[in-house]
TORKOL-4160 file (C-alpha; in steps of 0.2 Angstrom, whole numbers, padded with zeros to 4 digits, m for minus):
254
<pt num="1" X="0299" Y="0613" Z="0476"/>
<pt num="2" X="0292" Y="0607" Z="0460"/>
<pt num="3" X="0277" Y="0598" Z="0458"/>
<pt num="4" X="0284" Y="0584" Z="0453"/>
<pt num="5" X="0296" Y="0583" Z="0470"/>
<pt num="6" X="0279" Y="0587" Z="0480"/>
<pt num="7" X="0273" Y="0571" Z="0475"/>
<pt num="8" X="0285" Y="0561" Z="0479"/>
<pt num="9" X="0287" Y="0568" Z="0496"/>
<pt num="10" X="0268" Y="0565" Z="0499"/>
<pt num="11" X="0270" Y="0546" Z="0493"/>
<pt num="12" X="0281" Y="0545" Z="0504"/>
<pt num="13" X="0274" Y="0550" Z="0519"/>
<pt num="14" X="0257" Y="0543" Z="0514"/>
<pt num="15" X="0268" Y="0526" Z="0514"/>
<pt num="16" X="0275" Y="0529" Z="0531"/>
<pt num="17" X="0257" Y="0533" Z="0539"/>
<pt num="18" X="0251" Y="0516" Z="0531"/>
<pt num="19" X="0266" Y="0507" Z="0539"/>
<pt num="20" X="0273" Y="0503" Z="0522"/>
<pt num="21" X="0292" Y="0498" Z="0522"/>
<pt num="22" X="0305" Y="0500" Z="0506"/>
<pt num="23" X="0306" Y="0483" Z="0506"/>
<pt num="24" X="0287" Y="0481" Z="0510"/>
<pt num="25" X="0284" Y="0491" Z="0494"/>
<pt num="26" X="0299" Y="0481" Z="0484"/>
<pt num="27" X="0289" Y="0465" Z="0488"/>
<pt num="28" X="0273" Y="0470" Z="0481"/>
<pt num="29" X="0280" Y="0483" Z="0466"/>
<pt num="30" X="0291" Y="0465" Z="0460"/>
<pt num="31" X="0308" Y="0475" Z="0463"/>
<pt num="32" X="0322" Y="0474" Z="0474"/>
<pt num="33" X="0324" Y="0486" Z="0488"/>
<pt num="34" X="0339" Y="0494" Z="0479"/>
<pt num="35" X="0329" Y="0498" Z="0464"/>
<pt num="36" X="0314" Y="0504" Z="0474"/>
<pt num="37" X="0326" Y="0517" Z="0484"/>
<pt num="38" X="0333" Y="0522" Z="0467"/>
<pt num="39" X="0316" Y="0526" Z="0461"/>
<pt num="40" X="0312" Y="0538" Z="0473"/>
<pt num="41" X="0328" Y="0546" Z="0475"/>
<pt num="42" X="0328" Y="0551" Z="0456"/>
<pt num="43" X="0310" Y="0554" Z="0457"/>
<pt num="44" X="0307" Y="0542" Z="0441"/>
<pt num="45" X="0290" Y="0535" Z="0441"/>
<pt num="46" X="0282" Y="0529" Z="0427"/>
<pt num="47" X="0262" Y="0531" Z="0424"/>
<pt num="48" X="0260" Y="0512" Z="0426"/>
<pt num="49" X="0271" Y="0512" Z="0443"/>
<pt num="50" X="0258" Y="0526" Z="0448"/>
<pt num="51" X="0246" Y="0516" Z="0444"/>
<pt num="52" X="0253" Y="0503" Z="0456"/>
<pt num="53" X="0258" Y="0514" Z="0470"/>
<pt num="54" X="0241" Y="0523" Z="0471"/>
<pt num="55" X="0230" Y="0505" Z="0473"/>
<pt num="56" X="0244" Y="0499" Z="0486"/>
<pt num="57" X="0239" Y="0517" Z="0497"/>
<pt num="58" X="0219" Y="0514" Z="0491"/>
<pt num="59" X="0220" Y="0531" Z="0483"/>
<pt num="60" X="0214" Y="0539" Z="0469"/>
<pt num="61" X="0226" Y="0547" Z="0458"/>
<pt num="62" X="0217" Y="0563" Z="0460"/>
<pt num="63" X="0216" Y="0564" Z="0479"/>
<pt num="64" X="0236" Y="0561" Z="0479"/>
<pt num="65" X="0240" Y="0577" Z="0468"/>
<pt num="66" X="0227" Y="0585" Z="0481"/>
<pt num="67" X="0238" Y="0579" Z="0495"/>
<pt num="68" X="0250" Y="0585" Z="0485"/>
<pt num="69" X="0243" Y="0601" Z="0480"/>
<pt num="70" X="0238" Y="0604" Z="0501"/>
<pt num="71" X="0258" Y="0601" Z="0505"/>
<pt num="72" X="0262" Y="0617" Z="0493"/>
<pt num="73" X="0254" Y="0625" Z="0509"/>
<pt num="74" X="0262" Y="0616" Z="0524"/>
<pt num="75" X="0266" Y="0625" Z="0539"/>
<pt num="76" X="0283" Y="0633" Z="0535"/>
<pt num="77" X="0287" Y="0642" Z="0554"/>
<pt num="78" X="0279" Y="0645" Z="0572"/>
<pt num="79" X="0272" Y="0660" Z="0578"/>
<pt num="80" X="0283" Y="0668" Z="0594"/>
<pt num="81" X="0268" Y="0663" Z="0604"/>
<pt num="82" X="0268" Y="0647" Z="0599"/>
<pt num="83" X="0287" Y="0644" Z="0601"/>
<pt num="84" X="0287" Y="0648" Z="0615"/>
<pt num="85" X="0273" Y="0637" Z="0619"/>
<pt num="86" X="0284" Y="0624" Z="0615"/>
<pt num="87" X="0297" Y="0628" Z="0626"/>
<pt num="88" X="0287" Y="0629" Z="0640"/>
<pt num="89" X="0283" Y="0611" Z="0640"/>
<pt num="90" X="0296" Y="0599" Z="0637"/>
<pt num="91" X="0285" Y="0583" Z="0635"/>
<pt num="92" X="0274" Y="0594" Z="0619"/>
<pt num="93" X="0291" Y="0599" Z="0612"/>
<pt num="94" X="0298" Y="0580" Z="0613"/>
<pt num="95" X="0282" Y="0576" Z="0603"/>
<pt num="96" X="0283" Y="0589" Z="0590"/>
<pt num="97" X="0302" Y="0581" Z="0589"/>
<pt num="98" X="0294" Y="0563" Z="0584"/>
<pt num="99" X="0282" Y="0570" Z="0575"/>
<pt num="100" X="0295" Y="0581" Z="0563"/>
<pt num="101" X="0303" Y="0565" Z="0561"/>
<pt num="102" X="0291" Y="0554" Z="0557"/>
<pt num="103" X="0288" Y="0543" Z="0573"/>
<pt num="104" X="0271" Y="0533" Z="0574"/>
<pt num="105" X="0260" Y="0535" Z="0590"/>
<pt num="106" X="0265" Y="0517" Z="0596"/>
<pt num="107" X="0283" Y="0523" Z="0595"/>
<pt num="108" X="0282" Y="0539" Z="0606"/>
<pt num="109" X="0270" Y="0529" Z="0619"/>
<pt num="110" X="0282" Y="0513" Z="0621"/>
<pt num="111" X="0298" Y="0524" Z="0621"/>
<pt num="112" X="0295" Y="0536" Z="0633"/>
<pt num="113" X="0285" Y="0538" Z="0648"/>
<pt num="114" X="0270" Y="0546" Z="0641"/>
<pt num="115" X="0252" Y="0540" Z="0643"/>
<pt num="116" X="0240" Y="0536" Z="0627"/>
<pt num="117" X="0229" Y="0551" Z="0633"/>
<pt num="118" X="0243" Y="0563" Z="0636"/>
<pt num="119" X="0253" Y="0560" Z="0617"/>
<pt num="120" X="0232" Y="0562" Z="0612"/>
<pt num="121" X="0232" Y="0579" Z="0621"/>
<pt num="122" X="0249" Y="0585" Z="0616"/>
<pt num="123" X="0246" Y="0581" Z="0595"/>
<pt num="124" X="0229" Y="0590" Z="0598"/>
<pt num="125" X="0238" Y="0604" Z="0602"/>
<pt num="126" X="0251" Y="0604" Z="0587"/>
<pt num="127" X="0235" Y="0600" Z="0577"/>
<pt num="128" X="0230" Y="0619" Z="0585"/>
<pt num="129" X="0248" Y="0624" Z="0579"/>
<pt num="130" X="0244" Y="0614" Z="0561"/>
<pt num="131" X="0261" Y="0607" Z="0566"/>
<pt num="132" X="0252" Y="0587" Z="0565"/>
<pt num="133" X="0236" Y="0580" Z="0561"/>
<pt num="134" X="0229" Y="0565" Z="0571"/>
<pt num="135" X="0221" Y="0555" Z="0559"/>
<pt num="136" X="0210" Y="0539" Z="0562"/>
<pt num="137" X="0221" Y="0524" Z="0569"/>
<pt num="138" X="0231" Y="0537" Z="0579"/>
<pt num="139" X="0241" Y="0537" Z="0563"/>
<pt num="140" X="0249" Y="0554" Z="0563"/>
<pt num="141" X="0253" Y="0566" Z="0548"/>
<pt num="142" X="0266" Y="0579" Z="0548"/>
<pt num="143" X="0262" Y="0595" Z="0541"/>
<pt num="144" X="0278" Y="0604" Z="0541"/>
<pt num="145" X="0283" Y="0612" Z="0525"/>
<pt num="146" X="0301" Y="0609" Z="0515"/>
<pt num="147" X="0303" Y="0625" Z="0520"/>
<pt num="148" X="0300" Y="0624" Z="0538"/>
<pt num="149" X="0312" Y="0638" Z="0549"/>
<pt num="150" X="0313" Y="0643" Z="0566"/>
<pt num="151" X="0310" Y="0661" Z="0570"/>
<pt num="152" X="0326" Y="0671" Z="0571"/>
<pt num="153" X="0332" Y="0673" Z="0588"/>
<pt num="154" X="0317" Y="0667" Z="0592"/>
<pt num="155" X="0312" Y="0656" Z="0609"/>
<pt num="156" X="0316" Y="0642" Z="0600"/>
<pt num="157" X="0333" Y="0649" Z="0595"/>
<pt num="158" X="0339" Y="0655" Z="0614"/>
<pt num="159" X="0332" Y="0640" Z="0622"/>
<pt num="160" X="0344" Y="0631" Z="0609"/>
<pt num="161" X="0358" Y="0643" Z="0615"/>
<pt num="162" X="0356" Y="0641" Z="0634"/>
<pt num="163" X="0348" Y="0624" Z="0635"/>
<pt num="164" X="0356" Y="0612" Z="0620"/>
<pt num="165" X="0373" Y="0620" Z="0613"/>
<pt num="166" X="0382" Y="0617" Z="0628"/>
<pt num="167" X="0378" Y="0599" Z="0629"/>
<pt num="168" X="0380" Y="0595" Z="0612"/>
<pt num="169" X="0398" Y="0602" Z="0614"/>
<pt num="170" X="0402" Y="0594" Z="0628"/>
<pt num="171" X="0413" Y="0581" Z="0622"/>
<pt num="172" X="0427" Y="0575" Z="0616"/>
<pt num="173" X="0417" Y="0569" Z="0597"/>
<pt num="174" X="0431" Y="0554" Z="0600"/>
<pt num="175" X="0417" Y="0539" Z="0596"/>
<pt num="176" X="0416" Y="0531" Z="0581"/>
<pt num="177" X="0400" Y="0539" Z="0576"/>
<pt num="178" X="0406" Y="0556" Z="0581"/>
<pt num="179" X="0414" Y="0569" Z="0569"/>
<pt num="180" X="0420" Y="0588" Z="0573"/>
<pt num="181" X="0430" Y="0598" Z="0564"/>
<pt num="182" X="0440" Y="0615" Z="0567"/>
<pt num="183" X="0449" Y="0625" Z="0554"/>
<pt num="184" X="0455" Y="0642" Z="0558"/>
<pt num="185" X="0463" Y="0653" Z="0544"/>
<pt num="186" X="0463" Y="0671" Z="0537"/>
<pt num="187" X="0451" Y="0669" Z="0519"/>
<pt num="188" X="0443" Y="0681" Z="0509"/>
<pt num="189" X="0427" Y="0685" Z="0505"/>
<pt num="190" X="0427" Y="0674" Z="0490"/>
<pt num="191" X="0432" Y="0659" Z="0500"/>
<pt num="192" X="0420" Y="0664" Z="0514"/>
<pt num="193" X="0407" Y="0665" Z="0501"/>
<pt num="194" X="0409" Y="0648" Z="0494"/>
<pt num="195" X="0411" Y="0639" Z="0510"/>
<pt num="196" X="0393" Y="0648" Z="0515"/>
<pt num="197" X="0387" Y="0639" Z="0499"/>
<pt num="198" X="0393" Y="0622" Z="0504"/>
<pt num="199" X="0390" Y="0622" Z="0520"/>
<pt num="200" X="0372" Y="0625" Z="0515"/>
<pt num="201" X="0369" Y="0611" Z="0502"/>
<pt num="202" X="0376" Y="0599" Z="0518"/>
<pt num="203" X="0363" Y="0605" Z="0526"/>
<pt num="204" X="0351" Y="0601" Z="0515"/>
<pt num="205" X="0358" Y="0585" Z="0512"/>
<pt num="206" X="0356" Y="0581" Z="0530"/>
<pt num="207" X="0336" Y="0584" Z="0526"/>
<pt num="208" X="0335" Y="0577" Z="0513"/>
<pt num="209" X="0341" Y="0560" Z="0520"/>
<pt num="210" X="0334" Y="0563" Z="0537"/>
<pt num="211" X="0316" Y="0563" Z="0526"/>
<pt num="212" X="0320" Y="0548" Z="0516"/>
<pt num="213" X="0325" Y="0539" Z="0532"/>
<pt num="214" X="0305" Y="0540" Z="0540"/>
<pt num="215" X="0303" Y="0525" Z="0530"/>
<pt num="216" X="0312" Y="0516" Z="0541"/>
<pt num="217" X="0304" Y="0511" Z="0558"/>
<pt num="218" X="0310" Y="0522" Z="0573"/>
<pt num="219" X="0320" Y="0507" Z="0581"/>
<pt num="220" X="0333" Y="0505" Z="0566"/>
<pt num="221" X="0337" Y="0528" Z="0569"/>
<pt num="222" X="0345" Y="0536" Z="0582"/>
<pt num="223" X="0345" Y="0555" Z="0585"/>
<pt num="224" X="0357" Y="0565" Z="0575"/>
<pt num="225" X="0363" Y="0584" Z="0578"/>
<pt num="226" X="0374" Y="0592" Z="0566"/>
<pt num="227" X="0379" Y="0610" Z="0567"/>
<pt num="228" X="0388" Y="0618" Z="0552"/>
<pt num="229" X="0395" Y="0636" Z="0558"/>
<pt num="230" X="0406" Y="0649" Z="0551"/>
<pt num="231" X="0410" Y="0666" Z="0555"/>
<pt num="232" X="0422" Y="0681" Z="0555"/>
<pt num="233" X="0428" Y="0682" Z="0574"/>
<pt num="234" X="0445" Y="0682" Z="0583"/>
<pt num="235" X="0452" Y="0672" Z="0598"/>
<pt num="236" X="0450" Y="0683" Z="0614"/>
<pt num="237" X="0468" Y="0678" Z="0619"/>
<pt num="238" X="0473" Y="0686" Z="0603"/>
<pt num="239" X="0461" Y="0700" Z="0604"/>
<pt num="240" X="0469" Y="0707" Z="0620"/>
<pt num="241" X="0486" Y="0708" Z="0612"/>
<pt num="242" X="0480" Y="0721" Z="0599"/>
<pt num="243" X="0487" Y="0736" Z="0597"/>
<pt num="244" X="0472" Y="0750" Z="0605"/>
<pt num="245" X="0472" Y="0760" Z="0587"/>
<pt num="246" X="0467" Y="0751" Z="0572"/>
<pt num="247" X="0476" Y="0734" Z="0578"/>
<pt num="248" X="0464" Y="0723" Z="0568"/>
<pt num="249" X="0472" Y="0732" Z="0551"/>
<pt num="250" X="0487" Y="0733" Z="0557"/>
<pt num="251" X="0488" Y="0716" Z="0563"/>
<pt num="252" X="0506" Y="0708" Z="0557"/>
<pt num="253" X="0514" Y="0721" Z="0561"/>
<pt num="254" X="0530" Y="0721" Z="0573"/>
């Protein structure tokens, strides 16, 4: 990420600790909303709208590009020991969930059943992990990098695969805000090689927006999940009808 991208990011979340909406920061910048979105979507700030932004955080220039600068090293993945840590306790994996997504302390304590002294506890531990950082307020800062992966086939990973998949997929995606897609078809590597690519910038998409969207107050988001997957494989039921010898070369064949 460039420096340049760093810094945005970092105003941004410095907004979202301070409580600061888009429309918050339209009404004191003199701007509509619109154009306020547009400004940190292209990453277009002027040295005068710096200027502004960095007296409406109470901040120095130089201690944002420090902020900044600390964010080059955020925490880009989990130890096994730690993941599976997580695991282990479902109400210290629902807050490292709000946390990732940029929920305040108020939030997590209203919406679910969990005291003020247990969320205190449990983002003391992600501090431990250098997942969070509780700040003064019980305003909480993420420290998750761009970057951020899980390990591969990891705790996290299986406990995904035998706790999560199967409920995600069980349904018939027929609501309005429901979307699943199946193609099936015989491609070559090419074609399997650009879909890869495409399938990966919608991913980044969906963080890219998912980050943008902290600025909005938890109560106006609702969870999201979306898997993008594509591999060579066969049907079973097809599978058992090949020939012993060679019957995935020779498939087509009489």
């Amino acid at each position: 990420m460039s420096q340049s991208s760093r810094l945005v990011q970092v105003i941004k979340r410095e907004l979202k600790a301070r409580q600061i909406s888009y429309r918050d920061l339209a009404e004191q910048l003199q701007l509509s909303e619109s154009a306020v979105k547009q400004m940190f979507s292209a990453g277009n700030f002027t040295l005068k709208r710096l200027d502004a932004l960095c007296d409406i955080l109470s901040l120095e220039f130089a201690e944002l590009a420090k902020l900044a600068s600390d964010s080059h090293a955020a925490l880009d993945g989990l130890s096994v020991e730690q993941e599976e840590r997580l695991v282990s306790d479902p109400v210290l994996l629902l807050v490292a969930y709000c946390v990732v997504n940029g929920w305040r302390f108020t939030d997590i304590v209203e919406r679910y059943r969990i005291s003020e002294t247990q969320c205190i506890q449990k983002l003391a531990e992600l501090d431990r992990m250098r997942m969070a950082e509780l700040l003064p307020g019980n305003r909480i800062r993420a420290l998750i990098g761009i970057n951020f992966h899980w390990q591969p086939n990891g705790p996290i990973e299986q406990f995904f695969r035998r706790e999560v998949q199967n409920q995600f997929f069980d349904s018939a995606f027929d609501a309005p805000d429901a979307v699943r897609l199946v193609k099936s078809g015989d491609i070559s590597a090419a074609t399997f090689a650009q879909i890869v690519n495409r399938l990966q910038a919608a991913g980044q998409l969906f963080d890219d927006l998912a980050r943008e969207d902290h600025a909005y107050p938890s109560h106006q988001r609702r969870g999201a999940s979306m898997i993008l997957a594509i591999r060579h494989w066969e049907f079973g039921a097809f599978k058992a009808l090949e020939r012993p010898a060679n019957g995935a070369a020779k498939r087509g064949n009489p």
